[in-house]
C-alpha positions as a printed NumPy array, in Angstrom:
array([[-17.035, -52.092, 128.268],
       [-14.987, -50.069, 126.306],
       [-15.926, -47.063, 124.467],
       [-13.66 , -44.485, 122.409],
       [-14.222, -41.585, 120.293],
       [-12.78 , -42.112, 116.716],
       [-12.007, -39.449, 113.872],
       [-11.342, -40.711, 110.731],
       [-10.24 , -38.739, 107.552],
       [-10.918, -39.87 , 104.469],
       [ -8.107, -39.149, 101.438],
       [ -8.617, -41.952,  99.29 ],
       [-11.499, -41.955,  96.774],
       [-14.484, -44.472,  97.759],
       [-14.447, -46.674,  94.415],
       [-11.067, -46.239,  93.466],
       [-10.189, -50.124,  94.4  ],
       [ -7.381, -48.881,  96.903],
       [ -9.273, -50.132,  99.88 ],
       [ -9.296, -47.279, 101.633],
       [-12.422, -48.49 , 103.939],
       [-10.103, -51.406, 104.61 ],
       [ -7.148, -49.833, 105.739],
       [ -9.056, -47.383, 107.744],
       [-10.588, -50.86 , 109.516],
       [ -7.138, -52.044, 109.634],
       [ -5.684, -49.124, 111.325],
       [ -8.099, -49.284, 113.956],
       [ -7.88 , -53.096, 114.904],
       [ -4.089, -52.919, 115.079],
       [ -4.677, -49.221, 117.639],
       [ -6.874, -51.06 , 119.577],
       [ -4.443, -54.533, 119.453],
       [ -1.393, -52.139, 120.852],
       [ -3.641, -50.488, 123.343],
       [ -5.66 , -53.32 , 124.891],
       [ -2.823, -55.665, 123.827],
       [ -4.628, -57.902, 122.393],
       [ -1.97 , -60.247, 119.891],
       [ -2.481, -59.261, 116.324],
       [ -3.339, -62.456, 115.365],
       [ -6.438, -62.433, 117.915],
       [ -7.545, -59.474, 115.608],
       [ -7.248, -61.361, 112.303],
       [-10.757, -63.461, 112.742],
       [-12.387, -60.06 , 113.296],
       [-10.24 , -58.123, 110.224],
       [-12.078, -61.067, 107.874],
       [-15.596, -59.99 , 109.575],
       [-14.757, -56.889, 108.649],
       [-13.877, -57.101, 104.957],
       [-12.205, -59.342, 103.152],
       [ -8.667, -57.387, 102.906],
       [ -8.479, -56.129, 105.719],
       [ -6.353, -59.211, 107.278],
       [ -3.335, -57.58 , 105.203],
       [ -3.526, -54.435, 106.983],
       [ -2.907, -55.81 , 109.756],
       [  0.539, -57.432, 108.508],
       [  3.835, -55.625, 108.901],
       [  4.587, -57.126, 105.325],
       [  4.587, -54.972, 102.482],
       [  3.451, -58.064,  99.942],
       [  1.334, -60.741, 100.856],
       [ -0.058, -63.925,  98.984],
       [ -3.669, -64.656, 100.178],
       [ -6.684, -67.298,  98.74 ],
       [-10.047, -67.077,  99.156],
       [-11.763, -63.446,  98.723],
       [ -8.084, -62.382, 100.123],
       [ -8.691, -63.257, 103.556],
       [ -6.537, -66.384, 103.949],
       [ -3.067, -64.89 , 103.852],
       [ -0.585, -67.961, 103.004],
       [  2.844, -65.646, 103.168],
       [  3.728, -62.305, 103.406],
       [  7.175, -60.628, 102.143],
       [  8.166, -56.934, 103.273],
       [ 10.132, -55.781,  99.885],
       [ 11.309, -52.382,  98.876],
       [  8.72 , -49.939,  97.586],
       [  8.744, -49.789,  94.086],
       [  7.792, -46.133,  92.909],
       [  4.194, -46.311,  90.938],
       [  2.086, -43.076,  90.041],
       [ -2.045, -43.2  ,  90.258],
       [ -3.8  , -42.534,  87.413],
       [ -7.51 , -41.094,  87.985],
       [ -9.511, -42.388,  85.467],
       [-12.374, -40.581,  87.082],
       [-14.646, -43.489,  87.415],
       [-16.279, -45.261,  90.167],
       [-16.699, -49.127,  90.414],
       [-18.673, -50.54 ,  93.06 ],
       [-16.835, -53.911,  95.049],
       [-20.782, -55.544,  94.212],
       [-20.458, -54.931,  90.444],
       [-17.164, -55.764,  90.305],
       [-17.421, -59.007,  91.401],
       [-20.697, -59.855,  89.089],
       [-18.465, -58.976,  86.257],
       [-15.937, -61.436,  87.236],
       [-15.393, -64.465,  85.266],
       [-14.563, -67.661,  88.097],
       [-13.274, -70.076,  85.256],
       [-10.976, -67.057,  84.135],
       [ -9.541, -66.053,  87.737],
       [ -7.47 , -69.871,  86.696],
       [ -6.137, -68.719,  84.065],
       [ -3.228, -66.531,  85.363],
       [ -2.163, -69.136,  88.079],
       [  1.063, -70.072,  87.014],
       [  2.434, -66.753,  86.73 ],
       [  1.293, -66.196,  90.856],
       [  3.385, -69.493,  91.261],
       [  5.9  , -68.664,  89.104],
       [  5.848, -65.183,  91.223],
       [  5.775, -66.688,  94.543],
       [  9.301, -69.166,  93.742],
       [ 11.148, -66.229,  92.522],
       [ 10.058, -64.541,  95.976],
       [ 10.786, -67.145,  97.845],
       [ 15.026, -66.735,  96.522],
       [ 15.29 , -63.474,  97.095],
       [ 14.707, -60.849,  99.315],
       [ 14.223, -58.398,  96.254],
       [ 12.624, -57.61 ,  93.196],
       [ 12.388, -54.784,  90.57 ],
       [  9.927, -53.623,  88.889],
       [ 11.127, -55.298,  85.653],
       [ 11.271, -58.231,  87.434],
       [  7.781, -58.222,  88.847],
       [  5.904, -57.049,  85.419],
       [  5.406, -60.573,  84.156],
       [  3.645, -61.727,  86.978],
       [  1.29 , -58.913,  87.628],
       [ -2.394, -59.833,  86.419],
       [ -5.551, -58.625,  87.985],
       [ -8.623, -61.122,  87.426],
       [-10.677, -58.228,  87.573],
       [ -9.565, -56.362,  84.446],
       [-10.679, -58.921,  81.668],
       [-13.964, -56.893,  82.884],
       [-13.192, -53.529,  83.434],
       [-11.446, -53.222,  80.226],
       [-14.512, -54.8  ,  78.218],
       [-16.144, -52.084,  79.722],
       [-13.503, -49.538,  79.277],
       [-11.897, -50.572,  76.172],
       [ -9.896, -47.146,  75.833],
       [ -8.177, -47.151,  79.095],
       [ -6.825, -50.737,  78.191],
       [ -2.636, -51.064,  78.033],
       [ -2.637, -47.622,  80.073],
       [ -1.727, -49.448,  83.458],
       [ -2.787, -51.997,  85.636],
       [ -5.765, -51.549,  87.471],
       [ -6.132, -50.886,  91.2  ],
       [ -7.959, -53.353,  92.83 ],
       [-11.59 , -53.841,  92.07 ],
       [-11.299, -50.612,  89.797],
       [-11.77 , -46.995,  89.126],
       [ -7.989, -46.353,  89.909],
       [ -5.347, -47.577,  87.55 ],
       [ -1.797, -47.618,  88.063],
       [  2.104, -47.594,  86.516],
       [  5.377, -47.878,  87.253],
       [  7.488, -44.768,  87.227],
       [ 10.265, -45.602,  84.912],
       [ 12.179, -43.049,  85.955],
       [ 12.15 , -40.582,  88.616],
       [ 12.724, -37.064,  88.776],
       [ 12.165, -34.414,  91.364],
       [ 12.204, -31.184,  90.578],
       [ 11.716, -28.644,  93.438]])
C-alpha cells in the first residue's frame, strides 16, 4: 500500500471551462507514473475514470485530436504556443448544465473544418494563429451564446464556459 500526502493549490477558477480539476488529476497520475514508474500509458485507463480530459494531460503534446467525451485521443501534435489573453466574463457554468444545453445533431455540423484542421496539421509542423482561426469552433457555444447573447463575437469560449478567450494580435511588453 501506498500512501502520500498531497497539497494542491488551486489558481484556476472552478467553472471557468479551463479544466483546472483535470489538470490537477493529470499532474498527479503522471507524479505518481515517474515515481512508481508505472508507463504513462498504464495511467491513461485510470485518467478516463477520472474525467473525461484528463487523458490529454497526461500527453507531452501541446494539441491533441480526441472523440468521444475527449477521452479517446486519436493524435496529438506539440506546436508552438500561440499567445491568447483570458477574458473573465465573471460567470460560472457548471460541466452538468453545459452538456444539457448541448445540441448532439449540431456537434456534426462543424466536422469538416476539424478534418480540414487535422490535414493541414498533418503537413506541417506549424501553424499561426491566422492559420488556425477557421477551424476553431466550440460545440458548446451555439448554447452559451443563446444564453449570453452580448458576449457573442468577443472570443471563443473556453471549454464548457465561463472563460472566453482571444488571440493577442500583437504583443507588447512594457516593463
Amino acid at each position: 500500500m501506498c500512501s502520500s500526502d498531497l497539497t494542491i493549490k488551486k489558481n484556476i477558477p472552478v467553472g471557468a471551462g479551463l479544466a483546472g480539476g483535470s489538470s490537477n488529476a493529470g499532474a498527479i497520475l503522471k507524479y505518481f507514473s515517474e515515481k512508481k514508474q508505472v508507463p504513462i500509458d498504464h495511467m491513461m485507463d485510470l485518467a478516463s475514470e477520472i474525467g473525461a480530459d484528463v487523458p490529454f494531460f497526461l500527453l507531452e503534446d501541446n494539441l491533441a485530436y480526441a472523440e468521444g467525451f475527449g477521452d479517446q485521443i486519436l493524435q496529438s501534435w506539440s506546436i508552438p504556443t500561440l499567445p491568447i489573453e483570458l477574458i473573465r466574463t465573471g460567470l460560472h457554468v457548471s460541466t452538468p448544465g453545459a452538456y444539457a444545453g448541448l445540441d448532439p445533431e449540431g456537434c456534426s455540423e462543424n466536422s469538416v473544418k476539424t478534418e480540414t484542421l487535422l490535414k493541414n496539421l498533418q503537413s506541417s509542423s506549424s501553424i499561426s494563429s491566422d492559420e488556425l482561426r477557421p477551424y476553431i469552433h466550440n460545440d458548446f457555444e451555439a448554447s452559451f451564446f443563446r444564453k449570453y447573447p452580448s458576449l457573442d463575437g468577443k472570443g471563443y469560449l473556453c471549454g464548457s464556459g465561463g472563460m472566453m478567450w482571444s488571440f493577442f494580435e500583437e504583443l507588447s511588453v512594457t516593463n
